[in-house]
C-alpha positions as CSV (number, residue, x, y, z in Angstrom):
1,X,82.9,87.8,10.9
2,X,79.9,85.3,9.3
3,X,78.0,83.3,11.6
4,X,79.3,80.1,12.2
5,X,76.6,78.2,14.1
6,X,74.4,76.0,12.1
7,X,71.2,76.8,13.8
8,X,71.6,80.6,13.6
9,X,72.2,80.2,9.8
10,X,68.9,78.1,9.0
11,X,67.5,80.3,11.1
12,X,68.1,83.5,9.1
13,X,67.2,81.5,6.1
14,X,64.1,80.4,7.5
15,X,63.3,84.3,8.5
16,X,64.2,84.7,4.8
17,X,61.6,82.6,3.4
18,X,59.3,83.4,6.4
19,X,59.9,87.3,5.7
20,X,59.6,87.3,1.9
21,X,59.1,83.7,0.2
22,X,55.1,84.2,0.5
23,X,55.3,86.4,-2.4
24,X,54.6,85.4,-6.3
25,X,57.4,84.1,-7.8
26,X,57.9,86.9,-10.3
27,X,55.2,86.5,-13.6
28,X,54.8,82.9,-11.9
29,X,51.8,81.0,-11.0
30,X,53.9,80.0,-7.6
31,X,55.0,82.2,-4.6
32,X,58.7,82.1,-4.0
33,X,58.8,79.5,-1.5
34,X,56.5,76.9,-3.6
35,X,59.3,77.3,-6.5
36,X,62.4,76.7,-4.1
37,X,60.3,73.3,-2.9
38,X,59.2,72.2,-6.1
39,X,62.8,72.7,-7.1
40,X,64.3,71.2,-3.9
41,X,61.8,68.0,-4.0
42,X,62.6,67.2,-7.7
43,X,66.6,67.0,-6.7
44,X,65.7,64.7,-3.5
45,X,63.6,62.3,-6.0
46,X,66.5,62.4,-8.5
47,X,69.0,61.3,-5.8
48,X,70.9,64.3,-5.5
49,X,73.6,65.0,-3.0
50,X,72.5,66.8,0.3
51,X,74.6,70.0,-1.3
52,X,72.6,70.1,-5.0
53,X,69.3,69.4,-3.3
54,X,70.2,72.5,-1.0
55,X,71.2,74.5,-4.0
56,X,67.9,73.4,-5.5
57,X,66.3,75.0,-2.5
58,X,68.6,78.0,-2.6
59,X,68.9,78.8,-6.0
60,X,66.7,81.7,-5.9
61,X,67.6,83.2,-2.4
62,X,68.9,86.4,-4.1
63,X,65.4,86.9,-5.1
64,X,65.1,87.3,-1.5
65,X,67.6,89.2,-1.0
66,X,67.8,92.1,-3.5
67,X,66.1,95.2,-2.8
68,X,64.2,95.1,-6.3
69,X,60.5,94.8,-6.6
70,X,59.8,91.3,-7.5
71,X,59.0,92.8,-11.4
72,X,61.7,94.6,-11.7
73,X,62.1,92.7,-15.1
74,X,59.1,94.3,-16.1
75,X,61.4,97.8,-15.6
76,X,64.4,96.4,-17.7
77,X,65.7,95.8,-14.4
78,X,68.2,92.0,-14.3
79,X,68.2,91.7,-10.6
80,X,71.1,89.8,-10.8
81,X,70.0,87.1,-7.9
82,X,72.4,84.4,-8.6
83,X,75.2,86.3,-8.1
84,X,74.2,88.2,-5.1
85,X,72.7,84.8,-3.5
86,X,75.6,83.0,-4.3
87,X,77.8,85.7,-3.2
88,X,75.2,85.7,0.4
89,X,75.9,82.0,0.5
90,X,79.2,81.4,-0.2
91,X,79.9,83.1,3.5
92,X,78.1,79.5,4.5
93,X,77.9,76.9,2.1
94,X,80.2,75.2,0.5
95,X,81.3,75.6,-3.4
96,X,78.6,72.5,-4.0
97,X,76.0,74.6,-3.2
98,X,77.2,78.0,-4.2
99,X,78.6,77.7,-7.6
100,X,75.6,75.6,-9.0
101,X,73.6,78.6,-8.1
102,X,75.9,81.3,-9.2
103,X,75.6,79.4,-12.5
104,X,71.4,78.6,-13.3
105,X,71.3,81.6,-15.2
106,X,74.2,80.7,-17.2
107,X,72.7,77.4,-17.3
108,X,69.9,79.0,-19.1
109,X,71.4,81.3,-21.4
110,X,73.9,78.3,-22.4
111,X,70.8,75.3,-22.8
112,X,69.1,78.4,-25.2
113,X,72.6,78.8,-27.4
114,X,73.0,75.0,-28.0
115,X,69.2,74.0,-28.2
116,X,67.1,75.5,-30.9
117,X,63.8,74.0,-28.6
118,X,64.7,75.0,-25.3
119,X,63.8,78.5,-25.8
120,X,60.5,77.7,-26.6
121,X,60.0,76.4,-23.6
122,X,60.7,78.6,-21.3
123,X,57.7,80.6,-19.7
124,X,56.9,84.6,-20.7
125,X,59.4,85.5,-17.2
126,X,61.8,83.3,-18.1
127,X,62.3,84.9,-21.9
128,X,61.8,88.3,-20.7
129,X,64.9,87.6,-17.7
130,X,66.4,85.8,-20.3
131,X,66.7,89.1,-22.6
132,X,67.8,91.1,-19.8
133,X,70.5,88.4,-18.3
134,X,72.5,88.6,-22.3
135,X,69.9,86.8,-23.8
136,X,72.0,82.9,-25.5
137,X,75.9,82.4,-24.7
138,X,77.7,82.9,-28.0
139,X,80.6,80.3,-29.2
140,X,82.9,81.7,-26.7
141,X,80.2,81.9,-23.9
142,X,79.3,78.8,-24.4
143,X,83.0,77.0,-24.2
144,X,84.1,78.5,-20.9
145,X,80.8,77.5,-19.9
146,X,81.3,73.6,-21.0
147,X,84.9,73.9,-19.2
148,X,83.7,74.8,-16.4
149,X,83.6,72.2,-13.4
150,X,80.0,73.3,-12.3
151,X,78.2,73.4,-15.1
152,X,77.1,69.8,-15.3
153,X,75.5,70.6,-11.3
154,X,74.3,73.8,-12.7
155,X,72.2,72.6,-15.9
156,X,70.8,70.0,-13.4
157,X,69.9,72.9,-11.1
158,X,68.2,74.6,-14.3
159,X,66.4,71.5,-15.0
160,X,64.4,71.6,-11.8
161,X,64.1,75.7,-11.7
162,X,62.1,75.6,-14.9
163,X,60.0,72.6,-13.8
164,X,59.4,74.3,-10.2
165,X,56.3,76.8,-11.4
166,X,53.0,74.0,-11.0
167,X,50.8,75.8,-9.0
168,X,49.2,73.3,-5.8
169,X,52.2,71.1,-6.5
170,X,52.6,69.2,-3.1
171,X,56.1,68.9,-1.9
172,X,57.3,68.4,1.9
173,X,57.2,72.1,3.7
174,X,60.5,73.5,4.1
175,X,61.3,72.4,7.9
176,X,62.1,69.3,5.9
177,X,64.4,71.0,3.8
178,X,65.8,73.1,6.1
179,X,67.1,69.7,7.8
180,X,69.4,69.0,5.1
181,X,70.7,72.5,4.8
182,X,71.7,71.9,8.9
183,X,73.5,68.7,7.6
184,X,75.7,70.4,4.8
185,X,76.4,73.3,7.3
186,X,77.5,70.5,10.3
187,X,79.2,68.5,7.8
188,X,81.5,71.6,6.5
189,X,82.4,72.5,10.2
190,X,84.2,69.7,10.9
């Protein structure tokens, strides 16, 4: 049975981040944890929901969670993280948080099928991930996407993932953030 107290579930995520979040985010000029509060302070400015600024801090919690070495791109290796964090999460959080997540990489591979610049914007990780996550949705891909109720939350989410990489950005530390994950979680339980 999944934990059901709020404080023991921030407290396994702060373990988590404590445990692994001090390491580079993979071919990134930011460690895991600066990239999940760059991400999670860009959602809080834009006035995001408590659940999309948590899945802004979340999105990359597989990357914790997978028993890959952080380059396992560099092996040819798609560690697959959104779907084993979301599938992590979703014993927690509620679909607001979850299926945003499950869907950044979508996000990504649909943003590079409809927009001939996005691509060249993404960094050397990002297009070597992105060749190993199916590389752009084609036309079919890229409908289900559209008709999907999370995508909208999901290309926001991408948004702020491929901003989150400035090295010595300052952001709040993540005992703030953890605040608002304890808020979704109490709010969900009632």
């Amino acid at each position: 049975m999944p934990e059901s107290d709020p404080i023991k579930i921030v407290e396994k995520i702060r373990h988590l981040f404590t445990d692994k979040g001090n390491a580079m985010y993979a071919g990134e000029p930011v460690t895991q944890t600066e990239h999940a509060l760059q991400a999670a302070s860009s959602a809080e400015q834009a006035g995001e929901s408590p659940e999309l600024i948590v899945a802004a801090l979340l999105h990359d919690i597989g990357h914790l969670l997978h028993r890959h070495d952080e380059n396992c791109a560099t092996q040819d290796i798609d560690d697959l993280h959104e779907t084993i964090g979301a599938q992590w999460l979703i014993q927690y959080f509620p679909l607001e948080v979850t299926e945003p997540i499950r869907l950044h990489v979508d996000a990504k591979r649909y943003r590079c099928a409809i927009d001939k610049h996005y691509h060249a914007q993404l960094s050397p990780a990002s297009v070597l991930s992105l060749h190993l996550q199916g590389g752009p949705f084609d036309q079919r891909e890229v409908e289900s996407f559209e008709n999907n109720r999370w995508s909208e939350s999901a290309l926001r989410l991408r948004s702020w993932d491929e901003a989150a990489k400035i090295p010595g950005d300052e952001t709040p530390e993540l005992e703030y953030f953890l605040t608002y994950l304890q808020r979704v979680l109490e709010q969900q339980a009632l």
